[in-house]
C-alpha positions in Angstrom: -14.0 25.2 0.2 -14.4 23.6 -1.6 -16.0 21.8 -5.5 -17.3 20.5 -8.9 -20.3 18.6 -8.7 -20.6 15.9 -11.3 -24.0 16.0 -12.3 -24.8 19.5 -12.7 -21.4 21.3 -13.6 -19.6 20.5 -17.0 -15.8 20.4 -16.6 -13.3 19.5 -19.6 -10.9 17.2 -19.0 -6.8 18.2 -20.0 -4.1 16.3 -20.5 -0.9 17.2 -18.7 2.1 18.1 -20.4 4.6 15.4 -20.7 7.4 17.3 -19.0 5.8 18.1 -16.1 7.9 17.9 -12.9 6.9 15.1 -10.8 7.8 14.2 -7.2 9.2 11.2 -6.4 7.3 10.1 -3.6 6.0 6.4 -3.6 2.8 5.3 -3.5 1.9 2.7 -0.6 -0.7 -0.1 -1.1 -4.3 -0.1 -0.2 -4.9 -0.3 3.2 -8.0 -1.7 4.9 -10.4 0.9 5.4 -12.6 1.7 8.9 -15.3 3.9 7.1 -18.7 4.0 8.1 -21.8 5.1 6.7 -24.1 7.5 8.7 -27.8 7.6 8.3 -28.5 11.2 6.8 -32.1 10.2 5.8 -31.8 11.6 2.2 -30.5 10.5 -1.4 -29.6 13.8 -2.6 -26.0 14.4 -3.2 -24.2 16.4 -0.6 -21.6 18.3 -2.4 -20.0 19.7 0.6 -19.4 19.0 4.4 -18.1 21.1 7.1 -17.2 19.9 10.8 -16.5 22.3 13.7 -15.6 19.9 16.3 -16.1 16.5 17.0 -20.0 16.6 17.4 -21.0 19.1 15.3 -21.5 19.6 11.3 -23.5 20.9 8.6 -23.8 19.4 4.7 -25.4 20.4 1.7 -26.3 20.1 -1.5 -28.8 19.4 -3.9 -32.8 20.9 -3.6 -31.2 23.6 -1.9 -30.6 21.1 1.4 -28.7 21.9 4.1 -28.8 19.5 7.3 -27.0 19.5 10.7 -26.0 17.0 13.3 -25.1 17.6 16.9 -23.6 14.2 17.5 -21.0 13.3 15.5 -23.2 12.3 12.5 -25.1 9.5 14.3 -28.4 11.3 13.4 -29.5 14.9 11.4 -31.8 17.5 10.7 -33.2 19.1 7.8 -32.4 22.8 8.3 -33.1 24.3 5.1 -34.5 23.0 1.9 -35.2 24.9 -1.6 -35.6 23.0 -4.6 -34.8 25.7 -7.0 -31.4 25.7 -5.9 -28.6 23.6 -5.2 -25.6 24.2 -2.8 -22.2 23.7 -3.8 -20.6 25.4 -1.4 -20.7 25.5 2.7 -18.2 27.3 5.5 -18.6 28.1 8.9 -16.6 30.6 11.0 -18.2 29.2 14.6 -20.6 27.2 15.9 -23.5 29.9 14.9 -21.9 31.7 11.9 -22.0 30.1 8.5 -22.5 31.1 4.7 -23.7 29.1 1.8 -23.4 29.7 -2.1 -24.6 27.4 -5.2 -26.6 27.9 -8.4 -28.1 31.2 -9.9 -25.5 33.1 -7.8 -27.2 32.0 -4.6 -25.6 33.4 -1.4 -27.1 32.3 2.6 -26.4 33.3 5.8 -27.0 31.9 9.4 -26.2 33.6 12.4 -27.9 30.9 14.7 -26.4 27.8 13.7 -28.2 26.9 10.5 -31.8 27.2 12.0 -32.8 30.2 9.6 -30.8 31.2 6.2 -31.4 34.8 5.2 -30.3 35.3 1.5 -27.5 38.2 0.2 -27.6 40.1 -2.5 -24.4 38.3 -4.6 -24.8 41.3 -7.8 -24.5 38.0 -9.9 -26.7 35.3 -11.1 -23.9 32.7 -12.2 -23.5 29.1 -10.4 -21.3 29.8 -6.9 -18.8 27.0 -6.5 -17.3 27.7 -3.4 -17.1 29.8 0.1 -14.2 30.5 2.3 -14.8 32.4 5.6 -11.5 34.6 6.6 -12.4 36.8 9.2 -15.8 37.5 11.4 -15.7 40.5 8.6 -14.4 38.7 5.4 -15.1 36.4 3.1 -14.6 35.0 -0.4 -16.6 33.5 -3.1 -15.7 31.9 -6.9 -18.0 30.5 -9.7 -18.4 30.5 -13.3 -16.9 32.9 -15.8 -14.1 33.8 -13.6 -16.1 35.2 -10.7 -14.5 36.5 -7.4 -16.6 38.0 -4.7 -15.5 39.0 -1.6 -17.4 40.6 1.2 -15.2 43.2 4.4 -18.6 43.6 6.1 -20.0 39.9 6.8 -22.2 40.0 4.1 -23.9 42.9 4.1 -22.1 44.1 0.6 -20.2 42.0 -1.7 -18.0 43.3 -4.7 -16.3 41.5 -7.7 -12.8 41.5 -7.6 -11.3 42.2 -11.0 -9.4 39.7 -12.6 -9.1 39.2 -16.8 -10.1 35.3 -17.1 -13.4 33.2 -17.9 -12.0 30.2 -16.4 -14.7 28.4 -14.3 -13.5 28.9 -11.0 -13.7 25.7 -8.3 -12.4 26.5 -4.7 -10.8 29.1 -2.6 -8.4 28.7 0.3 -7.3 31.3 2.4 -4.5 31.0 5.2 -5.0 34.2 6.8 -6.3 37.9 5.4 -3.0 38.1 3.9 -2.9 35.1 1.8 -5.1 33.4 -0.5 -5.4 31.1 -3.6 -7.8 29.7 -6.3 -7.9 27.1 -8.6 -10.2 26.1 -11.6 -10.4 25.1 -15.2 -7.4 24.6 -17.4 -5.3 24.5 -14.5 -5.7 28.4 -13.2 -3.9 29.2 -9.9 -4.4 32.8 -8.7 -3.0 34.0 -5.7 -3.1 37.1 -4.0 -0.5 38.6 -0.6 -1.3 41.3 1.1 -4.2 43.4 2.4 -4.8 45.0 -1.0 -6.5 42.3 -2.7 -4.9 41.2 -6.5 -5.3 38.3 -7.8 -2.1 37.1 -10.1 -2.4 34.3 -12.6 0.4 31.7 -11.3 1.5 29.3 -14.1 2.0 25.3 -13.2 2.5 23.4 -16.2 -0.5 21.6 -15.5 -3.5 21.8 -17.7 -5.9 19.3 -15.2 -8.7 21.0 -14.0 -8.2 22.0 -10.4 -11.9 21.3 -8.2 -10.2 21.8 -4.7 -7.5 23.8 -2.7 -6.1 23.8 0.7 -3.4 26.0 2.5 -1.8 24.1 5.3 0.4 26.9 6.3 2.5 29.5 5.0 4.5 27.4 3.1 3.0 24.4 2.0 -0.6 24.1 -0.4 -2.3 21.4 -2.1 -4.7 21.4 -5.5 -6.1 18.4 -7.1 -8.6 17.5 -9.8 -8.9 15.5 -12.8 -7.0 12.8 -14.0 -6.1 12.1 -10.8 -3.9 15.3 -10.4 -2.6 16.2 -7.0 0.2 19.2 -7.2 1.7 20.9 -4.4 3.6 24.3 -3.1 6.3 24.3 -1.0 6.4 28.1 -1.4 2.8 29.7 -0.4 1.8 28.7 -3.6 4.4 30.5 -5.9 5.4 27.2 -7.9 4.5 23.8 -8.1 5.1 20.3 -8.5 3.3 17.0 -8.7 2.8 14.0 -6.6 2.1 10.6 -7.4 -1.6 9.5 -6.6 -1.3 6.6 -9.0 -4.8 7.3 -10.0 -5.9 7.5 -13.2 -9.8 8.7 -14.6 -10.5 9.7 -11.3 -11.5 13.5 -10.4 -10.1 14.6 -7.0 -12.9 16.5 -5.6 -11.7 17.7 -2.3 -8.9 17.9 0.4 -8.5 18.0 3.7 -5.6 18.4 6.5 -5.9 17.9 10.0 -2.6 19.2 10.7 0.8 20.0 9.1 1.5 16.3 8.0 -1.8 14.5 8.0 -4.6 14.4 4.8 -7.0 13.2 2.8 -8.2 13.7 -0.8 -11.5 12.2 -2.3 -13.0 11.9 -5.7 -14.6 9.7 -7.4 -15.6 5.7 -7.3 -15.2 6.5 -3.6 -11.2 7.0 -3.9 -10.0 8.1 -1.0 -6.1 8.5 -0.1 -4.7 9.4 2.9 -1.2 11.2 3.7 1.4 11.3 7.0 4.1 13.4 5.7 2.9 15.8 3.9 2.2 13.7 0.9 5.7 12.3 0.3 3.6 9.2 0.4 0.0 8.3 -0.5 -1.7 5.7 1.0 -4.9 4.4 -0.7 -8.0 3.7 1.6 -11.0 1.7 1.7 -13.5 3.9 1.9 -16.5 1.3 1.7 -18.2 2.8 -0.8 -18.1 3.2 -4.7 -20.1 7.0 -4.9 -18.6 9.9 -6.1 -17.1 11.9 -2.8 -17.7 15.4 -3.3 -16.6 17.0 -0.1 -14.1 15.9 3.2 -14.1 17.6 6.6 -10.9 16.3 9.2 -11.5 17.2 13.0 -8.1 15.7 14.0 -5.9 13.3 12.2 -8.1 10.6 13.2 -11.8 12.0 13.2 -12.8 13.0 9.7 -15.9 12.8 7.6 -16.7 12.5 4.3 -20.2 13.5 1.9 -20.8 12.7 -1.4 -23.9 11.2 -3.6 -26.7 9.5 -3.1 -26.5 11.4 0.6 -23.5 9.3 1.7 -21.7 10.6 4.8 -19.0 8.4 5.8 -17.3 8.6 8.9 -13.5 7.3 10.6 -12.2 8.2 14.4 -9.7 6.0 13.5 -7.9 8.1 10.6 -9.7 5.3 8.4 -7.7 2.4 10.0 
């Protein structure tokens, strides 16, 4: 879930405080990168991108587009298109089951793979940022002004969970129904445990904005976002510390893991780094191409794809090797 989108959502840039804890974990040098560029047969951006197996995947993104390919990204289809709207955020829970959210508090739903979107009633007219499916049942959404939503009946209903911030809120990951988190401006981290949902503010030291978030497992979560931050929780997200990217100016827009010890973050210029142990190291890849990547999507630790402007999809089913 995950998601700042440069060209239509305003984020302020913070510096982090000098005596933030870092990890020492080095930084290897670039590697050659084995990206390549799909045909998606639009410019528009594509802020996200979600893969449910090797063949098939969904993006979307601006003029309310959402397209679909059913073999690996060699060719798509236009599924939906709306150009009052823009989509910032995409999930799927199977093959037919998916939700997207984006501007003017815009919430669709497919139950038949993407081939008809009905819209919800979201109670809220604010810009959506991002979706994460839980359960067949649950689900959660955050946007602007601090806005949680969260749905226990697929949809049908959805109710604002209470929480005393304004922070613009980016991306939501859940693990399971027990355990979630969420990051946005100013560095926010809120994380709930347990079936009765409360959100707690969790403080970092870090003052970056956060655009992305990803539970690996119980123990270990990621964040990024400007200024090249990437932090990370050894403890379900109860404290954290940072790694190294070694890159500076750049936004990290998204993350991705394949499994426990394998990931990738992208942002912008095309940066793209790469991780085999959990992100004790950081290897930087060629991704081929200098547009902003919005949104990543790993299959396995060697098929992953990648969507950003211009309506770039990139692809690798050799972990970008």
């Amino acid at each position: 879930m995950k998601s700042l989108k440069t060209f239509v959502l305003v984020f302020s840039i913070f510096i982090s405080a000098c005596n933030n804890k870092t990890e020492n974990n080095p930084v290897e040098p670039n590697l050659p990168g084995n990206w390549e560029a799909m045909n998606t047969g639009t410019s528009s951006a594509l802020y996200d991108v979600k893969f449910i197996n090797n063949s098939t995947g969904w993006a979307a993104g601006e003029s309310g587009l959402i397209i679909r390919t059913t073999d690996g990204g060699l060719s798509w289809v236009n599924q939906y298109f709306n150009n009052d709207i823009y989509i910032l955020g995409l999930d799927f829970l199977d093959s037919n089951v998916g939700f997207a959210v984006g501007s003017n508090g815009t919430i669709l739903k497919t139950t038949n793979s993407g081939w008809h979107w009905s819209y919800l009633n979201s109670n809220t007219t604010k810009q959506l940022t991002d979706v994460n499916i839980v359960s067949s049942d649950i689900a959660f959404v955050v946007g602007d002004g601090g806005t949680i939503l969260r749905t226990e009946n697929a949809g049908f209903n959805w109710f604002m969970d209470s929480v005393n911030i304004s922070n613009t809120l980016y991306a939501v990951s859940f693990l399971d129904t027990d355990n979630g988190i969420i990051v946005g401006d100013n560095g926010i981290v809120l994380k709930t445990t347990g079936r009765n949902i409360r959100w707690n503010v969790i403080e970092t030291d870090y003052y970056n904005s956060l655009q992305s978030v990803k539970y690996n497992n119980i123990y270990d979560v990621y964040a990024a976002g400007t200024d090249g931050i990437i932090i990370k929780s050894n403890n379900g997200g109860l404290t954290w510390f940072k790694l190294q990217s070694n890159v500076e100016n750049i936004t990290f827009m998204d993350i991705s893991f394949a499994d426990i010890n394998t990931g990738y973050f992208v942002g912008g210029n095309g940066t793209m780094l790469k991780t085999v142990n959990s992100g004790f190291t950081l290897a930087s890849q060629n991704s081929n191409t200098n547009t902003t990547l919005y949104s990543i999507s790993s299959i396995s630790p060697d098929t992953v794809y990648a969507s950003g402007a211009f309506g770039t999809i990139i692809r690798t089913l050799t972990g970008g090797y």
